[in-house]
Chimera marker file (.cmm) of the C-alpha trace (Angstrom):
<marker_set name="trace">
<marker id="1" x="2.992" y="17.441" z="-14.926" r="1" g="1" b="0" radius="0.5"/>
<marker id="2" x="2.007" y="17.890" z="-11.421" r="1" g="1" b="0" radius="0.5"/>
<marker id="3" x="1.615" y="15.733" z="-8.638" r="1" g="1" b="0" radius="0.5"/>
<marker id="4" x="-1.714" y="15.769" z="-7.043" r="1" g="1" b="0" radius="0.5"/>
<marker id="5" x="-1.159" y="15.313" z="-3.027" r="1" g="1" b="0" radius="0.5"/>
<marker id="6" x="-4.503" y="15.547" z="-2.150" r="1" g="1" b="0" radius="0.5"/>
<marker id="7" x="-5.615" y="12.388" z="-4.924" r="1" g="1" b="0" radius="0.5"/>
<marker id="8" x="-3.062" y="10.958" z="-3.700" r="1" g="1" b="0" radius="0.5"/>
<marker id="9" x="-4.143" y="11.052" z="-0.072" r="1" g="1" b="0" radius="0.5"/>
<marker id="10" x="-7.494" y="9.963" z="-0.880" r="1" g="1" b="0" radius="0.5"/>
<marker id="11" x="-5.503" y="6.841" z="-2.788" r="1" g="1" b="0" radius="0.5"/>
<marker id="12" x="-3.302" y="5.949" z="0.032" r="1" g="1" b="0" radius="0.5"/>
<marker id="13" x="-6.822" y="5.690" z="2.099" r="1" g="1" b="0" radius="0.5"/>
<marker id="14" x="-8.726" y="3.520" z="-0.226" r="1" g="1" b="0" radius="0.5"/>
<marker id="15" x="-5.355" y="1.623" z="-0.671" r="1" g="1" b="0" radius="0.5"/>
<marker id="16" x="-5.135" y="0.901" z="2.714" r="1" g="1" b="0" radius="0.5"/>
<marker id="17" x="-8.362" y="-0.103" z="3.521" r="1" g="1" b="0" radius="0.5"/>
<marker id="18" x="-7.985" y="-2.510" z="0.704" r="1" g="1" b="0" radius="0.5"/>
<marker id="19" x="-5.143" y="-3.935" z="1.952" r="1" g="1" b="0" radius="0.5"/>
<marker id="20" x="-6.372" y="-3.904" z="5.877" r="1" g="1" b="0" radius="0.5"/>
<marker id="21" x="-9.909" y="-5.841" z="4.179" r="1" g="1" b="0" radius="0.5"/>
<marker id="22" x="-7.457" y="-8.689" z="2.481" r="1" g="1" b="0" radius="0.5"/>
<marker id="23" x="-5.757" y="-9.590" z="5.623" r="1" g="1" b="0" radius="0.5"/>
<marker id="24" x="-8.650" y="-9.532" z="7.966" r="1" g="1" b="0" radius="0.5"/>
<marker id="25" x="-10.728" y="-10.842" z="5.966" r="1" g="1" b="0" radius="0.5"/>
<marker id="26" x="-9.348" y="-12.872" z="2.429" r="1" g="1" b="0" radius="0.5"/>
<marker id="27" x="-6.367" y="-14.155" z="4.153" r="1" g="1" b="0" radius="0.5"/>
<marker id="28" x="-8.720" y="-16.145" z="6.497" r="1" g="1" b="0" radius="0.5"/>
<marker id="29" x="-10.384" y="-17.585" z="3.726" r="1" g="1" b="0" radius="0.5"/>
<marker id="30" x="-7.335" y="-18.859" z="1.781" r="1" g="1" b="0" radius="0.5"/>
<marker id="31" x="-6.357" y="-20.428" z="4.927" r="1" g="1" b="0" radius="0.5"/>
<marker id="32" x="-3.640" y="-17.698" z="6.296" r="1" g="1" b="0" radius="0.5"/>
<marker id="33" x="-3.504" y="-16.186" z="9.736" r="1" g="1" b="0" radius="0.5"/>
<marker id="34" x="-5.770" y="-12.647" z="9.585" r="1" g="1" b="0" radius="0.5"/>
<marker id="35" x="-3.186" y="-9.925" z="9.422" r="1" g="1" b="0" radius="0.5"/>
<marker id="36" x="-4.002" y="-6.999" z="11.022" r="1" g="1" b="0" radius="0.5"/>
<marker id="37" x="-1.193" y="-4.138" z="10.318" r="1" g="1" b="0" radius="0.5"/>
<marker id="38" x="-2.724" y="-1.746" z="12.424" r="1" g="1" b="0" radius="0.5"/>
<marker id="39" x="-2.885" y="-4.241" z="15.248" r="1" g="1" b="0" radius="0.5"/>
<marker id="40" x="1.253" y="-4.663" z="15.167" r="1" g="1" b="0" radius="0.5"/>
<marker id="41" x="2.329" y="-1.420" z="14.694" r="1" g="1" b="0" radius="0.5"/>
<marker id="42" x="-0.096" y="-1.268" z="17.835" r="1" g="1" b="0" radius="0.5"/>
<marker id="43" x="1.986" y="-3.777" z="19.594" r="1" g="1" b="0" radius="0.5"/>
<marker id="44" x="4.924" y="-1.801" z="18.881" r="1" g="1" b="0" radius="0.5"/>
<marker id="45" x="3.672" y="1.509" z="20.306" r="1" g="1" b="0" radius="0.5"/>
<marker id="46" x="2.426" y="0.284" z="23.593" r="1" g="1" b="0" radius="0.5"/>
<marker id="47" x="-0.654" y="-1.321" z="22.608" r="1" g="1" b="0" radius="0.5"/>
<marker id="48" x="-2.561" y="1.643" z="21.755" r="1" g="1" b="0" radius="0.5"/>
<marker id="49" x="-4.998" y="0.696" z="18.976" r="1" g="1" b="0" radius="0.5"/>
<marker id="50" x="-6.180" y="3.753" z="17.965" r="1" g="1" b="0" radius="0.5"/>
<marker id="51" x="-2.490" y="5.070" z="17.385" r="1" g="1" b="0" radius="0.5"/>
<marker id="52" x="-2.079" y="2.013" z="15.677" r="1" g="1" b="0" radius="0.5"/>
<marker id="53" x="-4.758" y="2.771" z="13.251" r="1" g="1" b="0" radius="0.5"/>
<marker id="54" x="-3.384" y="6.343" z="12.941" r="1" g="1" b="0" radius="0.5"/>
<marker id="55" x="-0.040" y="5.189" z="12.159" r="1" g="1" b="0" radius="0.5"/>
<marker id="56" x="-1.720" y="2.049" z="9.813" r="1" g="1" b="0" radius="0.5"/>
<marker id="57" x="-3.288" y="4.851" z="7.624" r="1" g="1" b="0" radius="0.5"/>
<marker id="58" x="-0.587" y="7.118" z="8.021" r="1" g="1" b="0" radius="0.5"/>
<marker id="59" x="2.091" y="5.127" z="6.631" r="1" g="1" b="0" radius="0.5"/>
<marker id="60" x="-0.229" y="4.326" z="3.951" r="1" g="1" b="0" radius="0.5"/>
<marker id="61" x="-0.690" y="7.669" z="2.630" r="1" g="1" b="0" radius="0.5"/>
<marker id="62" x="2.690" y="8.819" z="2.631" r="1" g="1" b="0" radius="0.5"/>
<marker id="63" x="3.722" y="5.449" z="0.746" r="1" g="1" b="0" radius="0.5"/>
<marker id="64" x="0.806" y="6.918" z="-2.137" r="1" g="1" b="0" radius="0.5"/>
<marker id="65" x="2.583" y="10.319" z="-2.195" r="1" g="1" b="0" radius="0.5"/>
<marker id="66" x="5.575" y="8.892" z="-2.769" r="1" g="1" b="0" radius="0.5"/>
<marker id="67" x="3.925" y="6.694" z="-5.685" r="1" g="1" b="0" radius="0.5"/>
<marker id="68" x="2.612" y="9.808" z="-7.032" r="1" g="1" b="0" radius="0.5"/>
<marker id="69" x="6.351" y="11.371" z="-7.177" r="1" g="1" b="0" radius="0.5"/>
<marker id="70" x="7.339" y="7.521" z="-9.193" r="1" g="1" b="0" radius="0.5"/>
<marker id="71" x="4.362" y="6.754" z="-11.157" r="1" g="1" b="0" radius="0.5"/>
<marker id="72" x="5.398" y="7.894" z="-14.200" r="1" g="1" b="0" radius="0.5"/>
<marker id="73" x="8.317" y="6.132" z="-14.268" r="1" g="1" b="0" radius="0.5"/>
<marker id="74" x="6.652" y="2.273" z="-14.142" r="1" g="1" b="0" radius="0.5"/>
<marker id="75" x="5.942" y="1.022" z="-16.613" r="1" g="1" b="0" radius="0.5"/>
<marker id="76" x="2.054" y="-0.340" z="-17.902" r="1" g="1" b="0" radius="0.5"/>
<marker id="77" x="-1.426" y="0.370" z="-17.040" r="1" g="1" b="0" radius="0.5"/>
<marker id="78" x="-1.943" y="2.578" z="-12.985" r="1" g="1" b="0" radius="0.5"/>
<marker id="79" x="-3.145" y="-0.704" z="-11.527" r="1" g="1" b="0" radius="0.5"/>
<marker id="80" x="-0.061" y="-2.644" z="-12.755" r="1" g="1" b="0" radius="0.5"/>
<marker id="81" x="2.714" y="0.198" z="-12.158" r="1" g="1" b="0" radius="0.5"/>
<marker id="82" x="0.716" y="0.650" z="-8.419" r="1" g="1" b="0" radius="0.5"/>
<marker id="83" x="1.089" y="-3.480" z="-7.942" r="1" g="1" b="0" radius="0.5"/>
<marker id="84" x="4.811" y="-2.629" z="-8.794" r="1" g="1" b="0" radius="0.5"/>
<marker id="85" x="5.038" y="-0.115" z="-6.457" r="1" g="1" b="0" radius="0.5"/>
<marker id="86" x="3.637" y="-2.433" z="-3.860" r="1" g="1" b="0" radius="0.5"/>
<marker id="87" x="6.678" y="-4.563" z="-4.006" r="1" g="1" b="0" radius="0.5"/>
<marker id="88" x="9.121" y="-1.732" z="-2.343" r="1" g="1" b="0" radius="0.5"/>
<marker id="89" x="6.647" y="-1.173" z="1.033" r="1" g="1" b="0" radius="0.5"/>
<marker id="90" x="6.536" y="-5.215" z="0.676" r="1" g="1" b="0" radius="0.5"/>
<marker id="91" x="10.293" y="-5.279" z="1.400" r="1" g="1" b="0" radius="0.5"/>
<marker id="92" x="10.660" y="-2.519" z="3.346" r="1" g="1" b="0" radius="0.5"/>
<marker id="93" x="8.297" y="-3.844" z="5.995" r="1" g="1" b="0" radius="0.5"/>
<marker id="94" x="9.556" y="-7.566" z="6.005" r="1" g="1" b="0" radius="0.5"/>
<marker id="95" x="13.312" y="-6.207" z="5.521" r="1" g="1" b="0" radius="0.5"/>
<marker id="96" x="13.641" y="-3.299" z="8.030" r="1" g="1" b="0" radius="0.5"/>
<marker id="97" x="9.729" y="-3.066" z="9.997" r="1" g="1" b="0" radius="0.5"/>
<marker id="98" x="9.206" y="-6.159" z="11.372" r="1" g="1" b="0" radius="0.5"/>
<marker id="99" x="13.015" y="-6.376" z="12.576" r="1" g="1" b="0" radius="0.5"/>
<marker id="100" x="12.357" y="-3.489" z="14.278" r="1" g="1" b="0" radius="0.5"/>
<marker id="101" x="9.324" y="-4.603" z="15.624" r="1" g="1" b="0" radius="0.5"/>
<marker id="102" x="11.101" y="-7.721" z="17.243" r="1" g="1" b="0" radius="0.5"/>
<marker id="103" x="10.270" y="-9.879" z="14.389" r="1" g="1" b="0" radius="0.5"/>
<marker id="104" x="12.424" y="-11.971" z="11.982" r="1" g="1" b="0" radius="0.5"/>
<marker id="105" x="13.083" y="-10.991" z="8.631" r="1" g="1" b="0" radius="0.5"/>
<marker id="106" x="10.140" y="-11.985" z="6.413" r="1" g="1" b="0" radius="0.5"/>
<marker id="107" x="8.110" y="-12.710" z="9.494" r="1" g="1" b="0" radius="0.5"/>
<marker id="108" x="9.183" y="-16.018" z="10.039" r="1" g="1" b="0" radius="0.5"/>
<marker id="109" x="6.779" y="-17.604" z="8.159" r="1" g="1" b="0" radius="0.5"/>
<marker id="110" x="6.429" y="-17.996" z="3.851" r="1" g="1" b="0" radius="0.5"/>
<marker id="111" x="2.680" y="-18.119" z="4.263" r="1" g="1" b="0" radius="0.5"/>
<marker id="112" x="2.806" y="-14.345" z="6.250" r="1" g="1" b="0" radius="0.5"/>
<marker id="113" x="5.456" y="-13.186" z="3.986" r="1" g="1" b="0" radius="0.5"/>
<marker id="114" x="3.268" y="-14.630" z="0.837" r="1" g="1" b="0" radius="0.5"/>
<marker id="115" x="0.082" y="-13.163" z="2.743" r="1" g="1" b="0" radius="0.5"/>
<marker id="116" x="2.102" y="-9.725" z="2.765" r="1" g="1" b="0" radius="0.5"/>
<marker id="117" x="2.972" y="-9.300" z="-0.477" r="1" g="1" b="0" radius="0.5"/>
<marker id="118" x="-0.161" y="-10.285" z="-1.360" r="1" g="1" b="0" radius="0.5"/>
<marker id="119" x="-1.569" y="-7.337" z="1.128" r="1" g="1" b="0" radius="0.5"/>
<marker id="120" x="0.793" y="-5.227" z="-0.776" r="1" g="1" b="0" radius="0.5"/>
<marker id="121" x="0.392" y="-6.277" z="-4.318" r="1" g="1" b="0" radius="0.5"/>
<marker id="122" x="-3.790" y="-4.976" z="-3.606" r="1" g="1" b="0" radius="0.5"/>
<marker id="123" x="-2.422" y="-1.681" z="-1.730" r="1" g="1" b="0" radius="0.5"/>
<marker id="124" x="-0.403" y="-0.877" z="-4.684" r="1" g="1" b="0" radius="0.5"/>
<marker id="125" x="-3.078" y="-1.987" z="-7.430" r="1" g="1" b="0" radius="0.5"/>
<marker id="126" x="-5.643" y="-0.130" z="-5.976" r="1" g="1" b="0" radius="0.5"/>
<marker id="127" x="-3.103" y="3.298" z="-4.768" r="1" g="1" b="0" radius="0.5"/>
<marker id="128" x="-2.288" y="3.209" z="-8.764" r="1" g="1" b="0" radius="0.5"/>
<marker id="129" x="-6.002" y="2.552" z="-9.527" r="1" g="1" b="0" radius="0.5"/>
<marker id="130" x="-7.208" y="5.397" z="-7.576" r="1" g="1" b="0" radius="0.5"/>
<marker id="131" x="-4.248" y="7.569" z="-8.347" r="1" g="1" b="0" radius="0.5"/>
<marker id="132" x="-4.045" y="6.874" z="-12.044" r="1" g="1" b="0" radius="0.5"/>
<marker id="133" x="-0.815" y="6.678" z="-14.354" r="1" g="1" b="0" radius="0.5"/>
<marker id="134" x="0.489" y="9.967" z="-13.312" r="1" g="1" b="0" radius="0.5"/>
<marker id="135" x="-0.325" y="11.700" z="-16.878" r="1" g="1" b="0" radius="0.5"/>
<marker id="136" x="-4.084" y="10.748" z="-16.153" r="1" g="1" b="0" radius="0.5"/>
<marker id="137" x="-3.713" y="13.150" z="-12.513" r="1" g="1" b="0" radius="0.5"/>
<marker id="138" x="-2.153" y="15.604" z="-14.049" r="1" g="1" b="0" radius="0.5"/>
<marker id="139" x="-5.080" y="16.797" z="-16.466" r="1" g="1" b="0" radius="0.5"/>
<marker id="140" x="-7.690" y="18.277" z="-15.190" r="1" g="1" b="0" radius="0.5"/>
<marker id="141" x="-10.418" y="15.644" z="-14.204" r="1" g="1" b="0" radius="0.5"/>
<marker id="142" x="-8.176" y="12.661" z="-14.244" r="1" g="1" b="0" radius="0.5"/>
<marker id="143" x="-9.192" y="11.766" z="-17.666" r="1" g="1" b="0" radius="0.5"/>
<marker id="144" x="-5.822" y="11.979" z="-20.146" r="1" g="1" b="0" radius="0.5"/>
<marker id="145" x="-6.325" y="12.769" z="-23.744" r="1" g="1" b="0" radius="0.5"/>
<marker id="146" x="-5.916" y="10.082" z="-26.270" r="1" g="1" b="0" radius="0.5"/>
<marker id="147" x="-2.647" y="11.914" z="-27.006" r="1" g="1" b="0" radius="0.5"/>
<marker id="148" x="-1.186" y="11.407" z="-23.544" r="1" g="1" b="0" radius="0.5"/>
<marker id="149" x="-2.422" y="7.679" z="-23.192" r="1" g="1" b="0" radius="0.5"/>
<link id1="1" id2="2" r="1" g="1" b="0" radius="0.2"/>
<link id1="2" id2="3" r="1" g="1" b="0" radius="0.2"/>
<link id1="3" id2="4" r="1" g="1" b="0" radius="0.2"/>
<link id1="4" id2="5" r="1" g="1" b="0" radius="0.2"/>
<link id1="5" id2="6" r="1" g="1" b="0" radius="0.2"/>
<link id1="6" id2="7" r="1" g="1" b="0" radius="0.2"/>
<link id1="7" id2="8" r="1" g="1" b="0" radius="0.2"/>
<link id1="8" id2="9" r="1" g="1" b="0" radius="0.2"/>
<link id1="9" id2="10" r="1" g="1" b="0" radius="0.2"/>
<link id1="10" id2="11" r="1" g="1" b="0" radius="0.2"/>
<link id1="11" id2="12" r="1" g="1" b="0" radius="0.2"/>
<link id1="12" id2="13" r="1" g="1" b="0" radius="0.2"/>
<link id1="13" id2="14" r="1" g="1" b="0" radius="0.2"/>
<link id1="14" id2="15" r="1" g="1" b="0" radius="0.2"/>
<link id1="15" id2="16" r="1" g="1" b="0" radius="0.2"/>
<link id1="16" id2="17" r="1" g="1" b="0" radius="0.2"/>
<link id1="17" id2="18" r="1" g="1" b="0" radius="0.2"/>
<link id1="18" id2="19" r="1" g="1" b="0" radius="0.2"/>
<link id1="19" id2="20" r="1" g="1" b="0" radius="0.2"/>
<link id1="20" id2="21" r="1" g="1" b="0" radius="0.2"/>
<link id1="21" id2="22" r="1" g="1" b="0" radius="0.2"/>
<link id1="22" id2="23" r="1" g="1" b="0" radius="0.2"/>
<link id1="23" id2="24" r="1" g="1" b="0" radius="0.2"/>
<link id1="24" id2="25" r="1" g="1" b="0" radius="0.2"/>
<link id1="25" id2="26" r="1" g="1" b="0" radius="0.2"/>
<link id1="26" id2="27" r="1" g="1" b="0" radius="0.2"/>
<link id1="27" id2="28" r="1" g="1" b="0" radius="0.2"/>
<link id1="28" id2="29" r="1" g="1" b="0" radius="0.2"/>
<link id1="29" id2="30" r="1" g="1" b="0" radius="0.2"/>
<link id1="30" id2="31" r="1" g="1" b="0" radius="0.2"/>
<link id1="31" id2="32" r="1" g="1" b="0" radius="0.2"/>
<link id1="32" id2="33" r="1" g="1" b="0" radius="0.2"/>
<link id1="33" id2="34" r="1" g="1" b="0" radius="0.2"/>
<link id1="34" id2="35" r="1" g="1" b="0" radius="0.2"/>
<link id1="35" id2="36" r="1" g="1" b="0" radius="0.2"/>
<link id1="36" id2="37" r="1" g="1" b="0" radius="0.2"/>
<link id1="37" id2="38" r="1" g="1" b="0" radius="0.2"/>
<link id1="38" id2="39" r="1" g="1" b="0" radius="0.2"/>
<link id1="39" id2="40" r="1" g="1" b="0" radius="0.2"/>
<link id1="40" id2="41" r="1" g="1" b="0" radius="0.2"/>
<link id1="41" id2="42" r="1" g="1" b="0" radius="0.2"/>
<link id1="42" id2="43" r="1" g="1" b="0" radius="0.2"/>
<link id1="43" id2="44" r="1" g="1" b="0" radius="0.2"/>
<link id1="44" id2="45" r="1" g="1" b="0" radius="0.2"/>
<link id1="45" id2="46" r="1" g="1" b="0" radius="0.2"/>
<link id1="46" id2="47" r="1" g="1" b="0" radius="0.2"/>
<link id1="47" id2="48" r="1" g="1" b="0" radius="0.2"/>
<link id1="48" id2="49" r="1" g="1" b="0" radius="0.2"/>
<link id1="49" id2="50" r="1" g="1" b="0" radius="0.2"/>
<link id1="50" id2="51" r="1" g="1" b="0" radius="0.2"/>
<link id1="51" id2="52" r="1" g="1" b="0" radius="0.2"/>
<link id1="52" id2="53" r="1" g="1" b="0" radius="0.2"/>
<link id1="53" id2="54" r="1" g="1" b="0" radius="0.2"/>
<link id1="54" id2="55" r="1" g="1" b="0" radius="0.2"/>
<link id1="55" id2="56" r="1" g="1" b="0" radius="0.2"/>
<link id1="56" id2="57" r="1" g="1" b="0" radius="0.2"/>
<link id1="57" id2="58" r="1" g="1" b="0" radius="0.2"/>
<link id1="58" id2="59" r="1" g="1" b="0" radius="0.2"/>
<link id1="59" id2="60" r="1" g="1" b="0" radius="0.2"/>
<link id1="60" id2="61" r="1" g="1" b="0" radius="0.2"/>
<link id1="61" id2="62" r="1" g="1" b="0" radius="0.2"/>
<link id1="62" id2="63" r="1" g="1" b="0" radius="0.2"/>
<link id1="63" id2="64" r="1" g="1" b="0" radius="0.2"/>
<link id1="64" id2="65" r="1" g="1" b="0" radius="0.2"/>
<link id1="65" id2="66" r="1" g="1" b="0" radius="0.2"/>
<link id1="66" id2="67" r="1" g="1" b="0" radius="0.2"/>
<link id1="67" id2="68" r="1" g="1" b="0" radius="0.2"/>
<link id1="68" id2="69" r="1" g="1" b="0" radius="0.2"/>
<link id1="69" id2="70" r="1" g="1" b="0" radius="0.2"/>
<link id1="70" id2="71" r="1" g="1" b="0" radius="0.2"/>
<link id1="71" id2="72" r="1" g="1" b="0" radius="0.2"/>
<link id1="72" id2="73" r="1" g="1" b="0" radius="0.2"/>
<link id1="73" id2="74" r="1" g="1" b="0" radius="0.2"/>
<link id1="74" id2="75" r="1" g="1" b="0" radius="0.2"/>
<link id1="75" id2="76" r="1" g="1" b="0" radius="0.2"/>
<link id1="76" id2="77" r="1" g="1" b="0" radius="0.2"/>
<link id1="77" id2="78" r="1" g="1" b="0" radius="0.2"/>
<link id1="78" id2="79" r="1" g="1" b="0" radius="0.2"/>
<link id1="79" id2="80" r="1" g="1" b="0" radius="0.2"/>
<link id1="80" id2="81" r="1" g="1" b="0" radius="0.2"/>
<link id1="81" id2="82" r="1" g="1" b="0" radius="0.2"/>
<link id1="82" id2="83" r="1" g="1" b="0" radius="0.2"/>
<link id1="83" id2="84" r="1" g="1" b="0" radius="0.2"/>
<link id1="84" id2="85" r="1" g="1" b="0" radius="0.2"/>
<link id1="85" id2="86" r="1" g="1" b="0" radius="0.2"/>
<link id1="86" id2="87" r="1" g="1" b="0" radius="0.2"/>
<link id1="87" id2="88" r="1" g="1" b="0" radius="0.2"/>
<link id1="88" id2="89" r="1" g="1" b="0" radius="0.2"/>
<link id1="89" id2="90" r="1" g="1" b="0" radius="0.2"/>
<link id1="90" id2="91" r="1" g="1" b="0" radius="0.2"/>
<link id1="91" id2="92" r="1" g="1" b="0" radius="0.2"/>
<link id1="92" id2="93" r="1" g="1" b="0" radius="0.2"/>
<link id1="93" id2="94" r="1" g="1" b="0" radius="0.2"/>
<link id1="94" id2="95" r="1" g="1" b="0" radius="0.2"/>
<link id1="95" id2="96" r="1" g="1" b="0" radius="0.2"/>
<link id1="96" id2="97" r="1" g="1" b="0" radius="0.2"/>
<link id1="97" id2="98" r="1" g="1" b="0" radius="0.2"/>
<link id1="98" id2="99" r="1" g="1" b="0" radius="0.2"/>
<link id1="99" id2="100" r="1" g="1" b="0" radius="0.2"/>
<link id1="100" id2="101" r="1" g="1" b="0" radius="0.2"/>
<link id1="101" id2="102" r="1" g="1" b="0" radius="0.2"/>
<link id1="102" id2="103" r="1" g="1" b="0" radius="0.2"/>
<link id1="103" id2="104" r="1" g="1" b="0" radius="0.2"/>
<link id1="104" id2="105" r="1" g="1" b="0" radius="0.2"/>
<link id1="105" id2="106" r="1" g="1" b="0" radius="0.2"/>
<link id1="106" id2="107" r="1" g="1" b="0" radius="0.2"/>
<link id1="107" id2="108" r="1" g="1" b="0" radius="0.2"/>
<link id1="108" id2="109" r="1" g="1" b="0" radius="0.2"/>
<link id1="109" id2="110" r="1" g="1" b="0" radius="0.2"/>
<link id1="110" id2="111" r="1" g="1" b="0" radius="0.2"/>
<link id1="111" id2="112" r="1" g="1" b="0" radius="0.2"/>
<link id1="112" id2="113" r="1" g="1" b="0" radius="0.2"/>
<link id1="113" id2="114" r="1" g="1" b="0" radius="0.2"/>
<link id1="114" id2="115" r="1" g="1" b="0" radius="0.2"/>
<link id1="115" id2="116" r="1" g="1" b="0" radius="0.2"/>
<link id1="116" id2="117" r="1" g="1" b="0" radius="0.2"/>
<link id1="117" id2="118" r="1" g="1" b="0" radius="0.2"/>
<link id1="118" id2="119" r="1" g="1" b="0" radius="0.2"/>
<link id1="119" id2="120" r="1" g="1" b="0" radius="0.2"/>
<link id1="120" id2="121" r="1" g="1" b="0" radius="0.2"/>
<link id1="121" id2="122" r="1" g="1" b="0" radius="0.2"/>
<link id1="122" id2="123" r="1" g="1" b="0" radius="0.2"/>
<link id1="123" id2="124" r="1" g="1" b="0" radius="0.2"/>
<link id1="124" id2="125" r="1" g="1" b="0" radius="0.2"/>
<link id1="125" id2="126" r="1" g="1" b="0" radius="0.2"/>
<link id1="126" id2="127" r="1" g="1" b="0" radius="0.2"/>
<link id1="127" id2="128" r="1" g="1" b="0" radius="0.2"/>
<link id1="128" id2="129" r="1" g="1" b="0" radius="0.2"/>
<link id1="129" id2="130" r="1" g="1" b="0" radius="0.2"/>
<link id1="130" id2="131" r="1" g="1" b="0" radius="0.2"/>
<link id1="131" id2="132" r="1" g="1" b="0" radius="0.2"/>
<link id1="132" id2="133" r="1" g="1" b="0" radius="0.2"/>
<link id1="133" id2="134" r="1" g="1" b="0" radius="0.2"/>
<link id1="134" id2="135" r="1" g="1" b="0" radius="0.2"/>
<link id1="135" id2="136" r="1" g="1" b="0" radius="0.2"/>
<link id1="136" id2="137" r="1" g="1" b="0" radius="0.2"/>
<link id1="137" id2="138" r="1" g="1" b="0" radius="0.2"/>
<link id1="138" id2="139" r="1" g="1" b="0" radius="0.2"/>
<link id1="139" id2="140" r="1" g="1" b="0" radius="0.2"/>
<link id1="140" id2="141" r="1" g="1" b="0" radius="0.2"/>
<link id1="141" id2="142" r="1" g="1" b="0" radius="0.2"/>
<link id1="142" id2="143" r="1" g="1" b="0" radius="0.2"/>
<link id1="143" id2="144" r="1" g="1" b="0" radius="0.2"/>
<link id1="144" id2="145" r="1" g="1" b="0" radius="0.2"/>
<link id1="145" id2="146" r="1" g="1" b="0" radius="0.2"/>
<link id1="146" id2="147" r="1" g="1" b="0" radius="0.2"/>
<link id1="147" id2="148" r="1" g="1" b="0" radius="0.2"/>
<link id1="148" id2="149" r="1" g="1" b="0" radius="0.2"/>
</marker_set>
């Protein structure tokens, strides 16, 4: 089986723009501060917004080609091992990012570290969506025979 960089590329894209949509936009609406990722990391690089963006999308690909490399070792359906996936970037950011970013572990707050994990929980659903199970983006159109499902 062979891992498909570029579908996983395109993944970590729609993945991140999933993600980006929830905190702009959902977290708002369940009453949470809008969370804009690309906005921090913007912050953190001087203030430019556009490298902020870069580096937003960035990380976000590289996070779905490492998924791709791990995929076929979660277990259930692409969306659920992708949400499970989600959990490591989760941690990672609120454990060693935002530290480095000047902020305090978890951000400070349950509701932003709830409202990131939620973030990351849709990154990872939609990365494992997009991506498939691993044994579904290794055949030829995505599609896996009923013998590999």
């Amino acid at each position: 089986m062979g891992i498909q960089f570029g579908r996983a590329a395109v993944a970590g894209v729609i993945g991140t723009i999933a993600m980006t949509a929830v905190g702009l936009w959902v977290a708002p609406m369940m009453g949470m501060p809008a969370m804009n990722p690309a906005e921090m990391l913007a912050g953190a690089m001087g203030g430019n917004l556009v490298a902020g963006w870069a580096a937003h999308f960035m990380i976000g690909i590289v996070l779905a080609e490492i998924f791709a490399l791990v995929a076929g070792t979660l277990p259930g359906a692409a969306a659920v091992r992708g949400a499970l996936y989600g959990i490591a970037p989760f941690l990672l950011a609120e454990i060693v990012v935002m530290p480095m970013m000047g902020m305090p572990l978890f951000s400070g707050s349950m509701v932003m570290a709830m409202g990131s994990l939620i973030g990351h929980l849709i990154y990872g659903a939609a990365v494992g969506a997009v991506y498939g199970t691993g044994e579904a983006a290794a055949t030829d159109h995505g599609v896996a025979s009923p013998a590999v499902r």
